[in-house]
VOVO-86709 format. One line per field, with one value per atom (N, C-alpha, C): residue number from 1; atom name; y, x, z; residue in one letter. Coordinates in pm, whole numbers. Example, Ala and Ser with C-alpha at 12.3 -4.5 7.8 and 13.67 -1.06 7.14 Angstrom:
2
seq: 1/1/1/2/2/2
atom: N/CA/C/N/CA/C
y: -569/-450/-330/-225/-106/3
x: 1319/1230/1320/1285/1367/1290
z: 780/780/780/708/714/787
type: A/A/A/S/S/S
END
This chain:
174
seq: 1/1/1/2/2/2/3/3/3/4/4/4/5/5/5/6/6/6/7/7/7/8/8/8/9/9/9/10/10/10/11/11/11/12/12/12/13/13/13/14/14/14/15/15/15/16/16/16/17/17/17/18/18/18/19/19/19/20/20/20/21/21/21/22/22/22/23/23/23/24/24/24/25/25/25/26/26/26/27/27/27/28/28/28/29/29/29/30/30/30/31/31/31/32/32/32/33/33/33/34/34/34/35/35/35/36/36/36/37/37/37/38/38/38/39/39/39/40/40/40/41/41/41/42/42/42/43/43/43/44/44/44/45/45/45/46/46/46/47/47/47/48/48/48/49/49/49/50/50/50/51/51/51/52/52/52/53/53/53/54/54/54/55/55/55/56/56/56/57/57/57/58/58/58/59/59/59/60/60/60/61/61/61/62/62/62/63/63/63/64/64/64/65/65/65/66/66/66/67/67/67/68/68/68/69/69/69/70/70/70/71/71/71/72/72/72/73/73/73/74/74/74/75/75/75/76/76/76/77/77/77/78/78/78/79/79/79/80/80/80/81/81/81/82/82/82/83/83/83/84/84/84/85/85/85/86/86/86/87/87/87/88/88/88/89/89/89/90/90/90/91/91/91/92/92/92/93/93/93/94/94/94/95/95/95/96/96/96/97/97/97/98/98/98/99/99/99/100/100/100/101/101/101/102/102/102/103/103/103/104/104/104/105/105/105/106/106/106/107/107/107/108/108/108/109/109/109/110/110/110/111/111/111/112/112/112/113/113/113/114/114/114/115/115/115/116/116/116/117/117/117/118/118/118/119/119/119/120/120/120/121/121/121/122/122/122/123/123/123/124/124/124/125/125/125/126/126/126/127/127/127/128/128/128/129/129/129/130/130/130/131/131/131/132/132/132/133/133/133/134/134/134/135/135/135/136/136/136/137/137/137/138/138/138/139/139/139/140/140/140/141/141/141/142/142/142/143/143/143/144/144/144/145/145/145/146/146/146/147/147/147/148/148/148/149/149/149/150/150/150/151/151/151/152/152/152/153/153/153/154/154/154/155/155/155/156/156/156/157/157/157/158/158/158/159/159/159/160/160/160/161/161/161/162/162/162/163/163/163/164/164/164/165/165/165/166/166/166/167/167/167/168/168/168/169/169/169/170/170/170/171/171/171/172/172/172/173/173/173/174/174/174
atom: N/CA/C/N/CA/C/N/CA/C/N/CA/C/N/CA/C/N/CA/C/N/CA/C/N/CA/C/N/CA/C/N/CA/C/N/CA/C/N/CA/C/N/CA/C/N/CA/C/N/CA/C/N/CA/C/N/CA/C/N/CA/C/N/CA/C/N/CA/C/N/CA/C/N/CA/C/N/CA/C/N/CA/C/N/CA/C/N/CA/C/N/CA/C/N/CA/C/N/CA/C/N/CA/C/N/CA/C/N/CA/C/N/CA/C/N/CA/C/N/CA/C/N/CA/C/N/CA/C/N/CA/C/N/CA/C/N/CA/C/N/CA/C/N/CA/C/N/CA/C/N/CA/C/N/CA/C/N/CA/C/N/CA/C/N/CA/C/N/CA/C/N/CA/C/N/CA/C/N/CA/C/N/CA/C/N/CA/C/N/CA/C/N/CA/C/N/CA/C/N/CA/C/N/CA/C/N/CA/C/N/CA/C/N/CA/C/N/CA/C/N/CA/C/N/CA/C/N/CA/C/N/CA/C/N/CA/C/N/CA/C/N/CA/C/N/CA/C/N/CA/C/N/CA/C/N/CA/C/N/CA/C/N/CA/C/N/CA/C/N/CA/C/N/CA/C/N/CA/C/N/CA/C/N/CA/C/N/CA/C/N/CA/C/N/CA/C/N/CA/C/N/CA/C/N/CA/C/N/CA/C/N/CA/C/N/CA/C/N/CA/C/N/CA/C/N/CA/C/N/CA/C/N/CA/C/N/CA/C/N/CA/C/N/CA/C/N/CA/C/N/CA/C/N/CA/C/N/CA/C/N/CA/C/N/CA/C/N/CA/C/N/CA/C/N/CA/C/N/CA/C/N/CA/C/N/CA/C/N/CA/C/N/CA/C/N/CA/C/N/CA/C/N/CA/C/N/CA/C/N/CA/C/N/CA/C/N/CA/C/N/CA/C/N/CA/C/N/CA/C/N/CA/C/N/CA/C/N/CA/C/N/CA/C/N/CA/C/N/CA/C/N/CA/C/N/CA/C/N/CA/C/N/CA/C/N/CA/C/N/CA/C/N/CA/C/N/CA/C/N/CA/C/N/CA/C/N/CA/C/N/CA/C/N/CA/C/N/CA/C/N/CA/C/N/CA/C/N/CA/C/N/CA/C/N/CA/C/N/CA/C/N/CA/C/N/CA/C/N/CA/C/N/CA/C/N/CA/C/N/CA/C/N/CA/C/N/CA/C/N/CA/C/N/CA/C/N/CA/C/N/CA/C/N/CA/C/N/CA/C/N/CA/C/N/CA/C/N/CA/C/N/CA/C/N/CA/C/N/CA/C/N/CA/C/N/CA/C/N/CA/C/N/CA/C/N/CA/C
y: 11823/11850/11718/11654/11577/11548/11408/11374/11401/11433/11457/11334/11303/11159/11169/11136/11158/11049/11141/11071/10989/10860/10770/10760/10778/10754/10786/10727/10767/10814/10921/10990/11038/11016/11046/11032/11098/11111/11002/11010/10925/10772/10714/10540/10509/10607/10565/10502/10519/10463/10285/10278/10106/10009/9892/9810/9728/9761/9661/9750/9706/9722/9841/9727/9743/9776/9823/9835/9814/9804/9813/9925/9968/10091/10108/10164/10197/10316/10338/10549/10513/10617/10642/10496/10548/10409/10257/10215/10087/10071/9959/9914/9930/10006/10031/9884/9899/9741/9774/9673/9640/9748/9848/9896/9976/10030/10063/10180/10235/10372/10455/10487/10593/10614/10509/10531/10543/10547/10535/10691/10740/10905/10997/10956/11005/11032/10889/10917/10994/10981/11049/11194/11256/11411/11445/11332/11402/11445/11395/11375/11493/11572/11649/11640/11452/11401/11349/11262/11215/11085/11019/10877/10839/10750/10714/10589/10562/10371/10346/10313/10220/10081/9999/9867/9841/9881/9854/9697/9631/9457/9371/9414/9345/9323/9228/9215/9174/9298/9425/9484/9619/9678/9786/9849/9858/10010/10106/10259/10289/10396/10459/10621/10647/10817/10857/10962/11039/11216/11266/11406/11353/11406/11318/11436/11558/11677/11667/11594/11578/11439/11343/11244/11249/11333/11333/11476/11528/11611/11571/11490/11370/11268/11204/11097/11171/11337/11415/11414/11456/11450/11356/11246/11137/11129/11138/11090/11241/11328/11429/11381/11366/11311/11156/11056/10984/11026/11110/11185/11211/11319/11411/11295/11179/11060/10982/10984/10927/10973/10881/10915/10928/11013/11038/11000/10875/10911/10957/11063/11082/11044/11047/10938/11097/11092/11228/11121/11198/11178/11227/11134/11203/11148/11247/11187/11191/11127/11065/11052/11066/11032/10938/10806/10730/10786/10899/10980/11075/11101/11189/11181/11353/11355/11364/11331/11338/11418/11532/11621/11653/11632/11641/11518/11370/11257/11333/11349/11383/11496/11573/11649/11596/11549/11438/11344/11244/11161/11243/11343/11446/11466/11467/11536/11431/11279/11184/11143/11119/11154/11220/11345/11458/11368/11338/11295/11186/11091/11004/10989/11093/11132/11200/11290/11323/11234/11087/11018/10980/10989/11036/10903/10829/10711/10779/10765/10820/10724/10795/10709/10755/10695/10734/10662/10759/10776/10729/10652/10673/10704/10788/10849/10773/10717/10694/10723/10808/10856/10848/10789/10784/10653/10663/10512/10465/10614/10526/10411/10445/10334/10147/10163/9989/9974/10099/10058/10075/10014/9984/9962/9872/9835/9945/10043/10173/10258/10253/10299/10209/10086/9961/10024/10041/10031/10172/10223/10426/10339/10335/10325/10194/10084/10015/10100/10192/10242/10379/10422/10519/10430/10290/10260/10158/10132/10097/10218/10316/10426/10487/10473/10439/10397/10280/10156/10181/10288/10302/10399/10467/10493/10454/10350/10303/10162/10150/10017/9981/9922/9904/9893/9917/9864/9823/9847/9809/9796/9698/9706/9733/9782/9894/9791/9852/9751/9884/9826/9897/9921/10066/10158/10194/10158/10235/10252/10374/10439/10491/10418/10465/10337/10334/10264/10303/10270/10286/10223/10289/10214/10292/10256/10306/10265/10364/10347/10411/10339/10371/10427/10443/10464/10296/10298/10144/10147
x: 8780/8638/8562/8424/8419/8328/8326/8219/8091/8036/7849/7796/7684/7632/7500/7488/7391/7255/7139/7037/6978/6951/6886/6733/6701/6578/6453/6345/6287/6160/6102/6010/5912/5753/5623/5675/5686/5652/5796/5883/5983/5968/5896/5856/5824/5737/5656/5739/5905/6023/6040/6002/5968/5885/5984/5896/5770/5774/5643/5453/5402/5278/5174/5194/5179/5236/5289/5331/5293/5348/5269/5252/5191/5167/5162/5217/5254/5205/5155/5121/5134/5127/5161/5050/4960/4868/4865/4931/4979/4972/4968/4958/4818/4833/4721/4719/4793/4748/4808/4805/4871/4801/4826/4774/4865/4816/4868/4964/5048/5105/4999/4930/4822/4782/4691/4589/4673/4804/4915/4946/4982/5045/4893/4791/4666/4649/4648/4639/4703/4871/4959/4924/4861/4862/4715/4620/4513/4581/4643/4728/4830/4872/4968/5094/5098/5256/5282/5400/5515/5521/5517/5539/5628/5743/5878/5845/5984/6015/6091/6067/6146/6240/6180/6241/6197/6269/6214/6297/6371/6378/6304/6189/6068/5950/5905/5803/5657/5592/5600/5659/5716/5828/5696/5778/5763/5746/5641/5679/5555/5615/5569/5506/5400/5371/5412/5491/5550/5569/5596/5689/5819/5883/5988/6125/6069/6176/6185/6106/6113/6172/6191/6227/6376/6428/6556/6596/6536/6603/6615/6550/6579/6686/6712/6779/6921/6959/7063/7105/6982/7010/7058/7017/7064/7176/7266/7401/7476/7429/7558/7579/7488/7472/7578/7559/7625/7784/7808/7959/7964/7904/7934/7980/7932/7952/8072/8103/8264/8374/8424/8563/8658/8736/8866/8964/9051/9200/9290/9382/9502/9597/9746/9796/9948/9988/10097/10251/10321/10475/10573/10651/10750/10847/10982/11111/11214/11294/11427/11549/11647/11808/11852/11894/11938/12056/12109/12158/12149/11973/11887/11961/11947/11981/11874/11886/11810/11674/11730/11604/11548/11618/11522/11399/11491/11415/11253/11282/11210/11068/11116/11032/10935/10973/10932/10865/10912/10812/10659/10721/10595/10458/10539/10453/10348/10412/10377/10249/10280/10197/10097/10063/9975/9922/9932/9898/9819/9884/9765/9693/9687/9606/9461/9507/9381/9307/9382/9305/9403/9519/9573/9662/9685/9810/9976/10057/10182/10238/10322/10427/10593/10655/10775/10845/10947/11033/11154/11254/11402/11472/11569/11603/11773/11807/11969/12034/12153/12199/12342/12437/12562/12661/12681/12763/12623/12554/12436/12370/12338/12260/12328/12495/12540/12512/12446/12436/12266/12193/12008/12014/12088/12019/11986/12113/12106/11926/11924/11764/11656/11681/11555/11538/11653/11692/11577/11595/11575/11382/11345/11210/11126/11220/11148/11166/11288/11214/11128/11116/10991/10872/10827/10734/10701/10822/10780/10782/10841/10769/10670/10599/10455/10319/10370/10304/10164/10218/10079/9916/9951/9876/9856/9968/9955/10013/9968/10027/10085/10189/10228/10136/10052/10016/10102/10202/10294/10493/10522/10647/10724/10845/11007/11000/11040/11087/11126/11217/11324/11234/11229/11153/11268/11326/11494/11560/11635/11656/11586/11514/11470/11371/11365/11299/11160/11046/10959/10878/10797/10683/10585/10437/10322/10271/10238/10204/10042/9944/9815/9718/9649/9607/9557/9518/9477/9328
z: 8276/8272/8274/8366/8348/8237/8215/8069/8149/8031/8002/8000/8099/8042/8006/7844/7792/7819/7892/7920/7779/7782/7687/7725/7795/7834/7726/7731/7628/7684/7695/7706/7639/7693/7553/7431/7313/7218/7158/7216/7212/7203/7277/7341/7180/7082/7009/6869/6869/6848/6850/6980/7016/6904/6887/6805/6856/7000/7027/7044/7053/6989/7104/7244/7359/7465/7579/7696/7826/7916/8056/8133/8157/8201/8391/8447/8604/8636/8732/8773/8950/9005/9140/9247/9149/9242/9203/9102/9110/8957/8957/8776/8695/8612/8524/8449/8407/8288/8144/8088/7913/7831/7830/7722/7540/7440/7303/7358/7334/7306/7326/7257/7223/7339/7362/7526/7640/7648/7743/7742/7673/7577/7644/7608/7656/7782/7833/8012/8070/8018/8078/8048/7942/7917/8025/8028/8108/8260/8318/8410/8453/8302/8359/8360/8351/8346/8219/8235/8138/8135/8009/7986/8019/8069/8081/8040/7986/7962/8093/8197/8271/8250/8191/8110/8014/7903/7786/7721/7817/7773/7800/7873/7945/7826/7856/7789/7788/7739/7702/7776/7709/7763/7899/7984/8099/8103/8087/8146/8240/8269/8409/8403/8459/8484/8526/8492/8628/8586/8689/8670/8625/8482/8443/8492/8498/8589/8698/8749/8932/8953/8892/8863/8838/8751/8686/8812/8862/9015/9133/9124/9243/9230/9096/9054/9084/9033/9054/9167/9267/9434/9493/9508/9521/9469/9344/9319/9374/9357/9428/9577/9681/9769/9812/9705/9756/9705/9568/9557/9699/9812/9864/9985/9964/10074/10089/9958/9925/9970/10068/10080/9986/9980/9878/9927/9928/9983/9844/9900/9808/9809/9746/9781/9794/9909/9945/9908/9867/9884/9955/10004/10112/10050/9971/9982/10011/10021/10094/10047/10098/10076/10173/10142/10252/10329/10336/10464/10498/10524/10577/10702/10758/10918/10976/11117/11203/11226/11232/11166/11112/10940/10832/10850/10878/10900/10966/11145/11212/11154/11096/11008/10895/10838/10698/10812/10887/10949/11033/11116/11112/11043/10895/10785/10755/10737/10719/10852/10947/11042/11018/11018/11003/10861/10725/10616/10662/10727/10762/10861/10934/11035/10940/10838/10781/10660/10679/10604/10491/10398/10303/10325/10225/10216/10177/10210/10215/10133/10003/9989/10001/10078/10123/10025/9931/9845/9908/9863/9920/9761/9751/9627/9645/9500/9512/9469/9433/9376/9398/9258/9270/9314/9453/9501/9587/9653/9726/9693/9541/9470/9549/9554/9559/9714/9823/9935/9987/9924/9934/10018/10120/10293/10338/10335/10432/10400/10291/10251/10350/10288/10314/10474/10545/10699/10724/10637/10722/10681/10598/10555/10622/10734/10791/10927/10931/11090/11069/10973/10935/10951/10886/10907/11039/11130/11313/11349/11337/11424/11376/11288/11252/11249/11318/11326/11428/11517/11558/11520/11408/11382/11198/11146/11016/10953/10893/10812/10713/10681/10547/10434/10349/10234/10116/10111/10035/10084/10087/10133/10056/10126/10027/9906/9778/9685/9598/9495/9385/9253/9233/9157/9054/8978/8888/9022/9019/9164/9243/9278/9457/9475/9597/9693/9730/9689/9749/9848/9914/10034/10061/10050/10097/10217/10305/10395/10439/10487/10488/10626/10663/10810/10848/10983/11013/11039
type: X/X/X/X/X/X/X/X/X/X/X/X/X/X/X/X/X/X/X/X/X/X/X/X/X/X/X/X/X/X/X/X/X/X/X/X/X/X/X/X/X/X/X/X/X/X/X/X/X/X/X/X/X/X/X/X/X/X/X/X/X/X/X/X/X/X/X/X/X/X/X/X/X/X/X/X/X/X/X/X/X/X/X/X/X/X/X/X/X/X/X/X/X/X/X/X/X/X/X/X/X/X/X/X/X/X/X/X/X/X/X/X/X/X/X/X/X/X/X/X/X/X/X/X/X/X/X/X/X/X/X/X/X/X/X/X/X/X/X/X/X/X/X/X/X/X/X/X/X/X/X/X/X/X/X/X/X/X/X/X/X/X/X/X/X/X/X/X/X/X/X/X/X/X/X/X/X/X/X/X/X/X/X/X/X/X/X/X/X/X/X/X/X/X/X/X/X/X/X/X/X/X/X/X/X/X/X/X/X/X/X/X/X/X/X/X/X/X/X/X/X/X/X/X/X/X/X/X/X/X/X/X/X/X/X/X/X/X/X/X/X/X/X/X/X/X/X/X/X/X/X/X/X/X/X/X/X/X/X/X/X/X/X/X/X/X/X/X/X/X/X/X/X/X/X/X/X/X/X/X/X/X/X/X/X/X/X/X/X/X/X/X/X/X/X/X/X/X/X/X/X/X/X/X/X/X/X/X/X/X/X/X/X/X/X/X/X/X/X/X/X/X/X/X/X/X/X/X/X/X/X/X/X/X/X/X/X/X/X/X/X/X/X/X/X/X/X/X/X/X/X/X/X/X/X/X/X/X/X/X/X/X/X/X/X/X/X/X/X/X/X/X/X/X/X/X/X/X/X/X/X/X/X/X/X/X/X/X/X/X/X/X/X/X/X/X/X/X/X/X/X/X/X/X/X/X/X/X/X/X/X/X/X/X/X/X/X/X/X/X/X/X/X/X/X/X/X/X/X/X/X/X/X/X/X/X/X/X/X/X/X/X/X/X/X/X/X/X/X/X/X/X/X/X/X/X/X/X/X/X/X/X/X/X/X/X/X/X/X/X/X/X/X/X/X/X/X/X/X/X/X/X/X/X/X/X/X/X/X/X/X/X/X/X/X/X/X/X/X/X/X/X/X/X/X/X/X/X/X/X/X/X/X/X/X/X/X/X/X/X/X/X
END
């Protein structure tokens, strides 16, 4: 579930929290000027709108008129928007026995293919087990020609190296 992020912002009746005396005051048509809390809280209610602190390390600290719901629905829009903009890569696994046959190979390299065709980094597993473990070339061997016959639509990001037993390698789109 993700975390809640709790708005800090301090709004009308809130600002009046602040140790400083005065503020600067902002509205749609430019800068009003230095004025108390009070006459700030005022304007903003003749108005219709909402006090905000914009920078309150400034000095005097810094708020603004605004619609503070249209403000904080927009601020939302904008970040789902750039979520909705983000690429995701995932990261798929493919694994291996260094005396994969031919076809299983062929299949599994397939898969791998298709994975980073839709964007997705592959990591190709080589698994050892038993006497295999004292013969690693035969692995290293199968997982550098998985990644030249590769090569044209991906790249190593990470080369084979010894995981306990097994061999791993990631492979990425280009």
């Amino acid at each position: 579930m993700p975390r809640r992020v709790i708005d800090r912002t301090r709004i009308n009746n809130m600002i009046r929290l602040i140790k400083a005396k005065e503020i600067r005051v902002i509205a749609d048509e430019g800068q009003v000027g230095v004025m108390d809390i009070e006459s700030a809280l005022n304007l903003a209610k003749e108005r219709d709108l909402d006090l905000v602190e914009i920078s309150p390390q400034a000095d005097p600290p810094v708020c603004k008129i605004m619609d503070y719901r249209k403000f904080k629905f927009e601020q939302g829009k904008k970040a789902r928007k750039t979520k909705k903009q983000q690429a995701t890569v995932t990261l798929k696994e493919i694994r291996m026995r260094p005396s994969i046959d031919t076809h299983d190979y062929e299949f599994k390299k397939l898969n791998a293919r298709k994975f980073i065709k839709h964007g997705d980094k592959v990591k190709v597993t080589m698994r050892f087990r038993g006497r295999e473990f004292s013969h690693k070339e035969l692995g290293a061997d199968v997982l550098k020609k998985m990644a030249t016959e590769m090569s044209d639509i991906s790249k190593i990001e990470s080369h084979p190296k010894m995981e306990g037993r097994q061999m791993v390698m990631i492979l990425m789109a280009l």
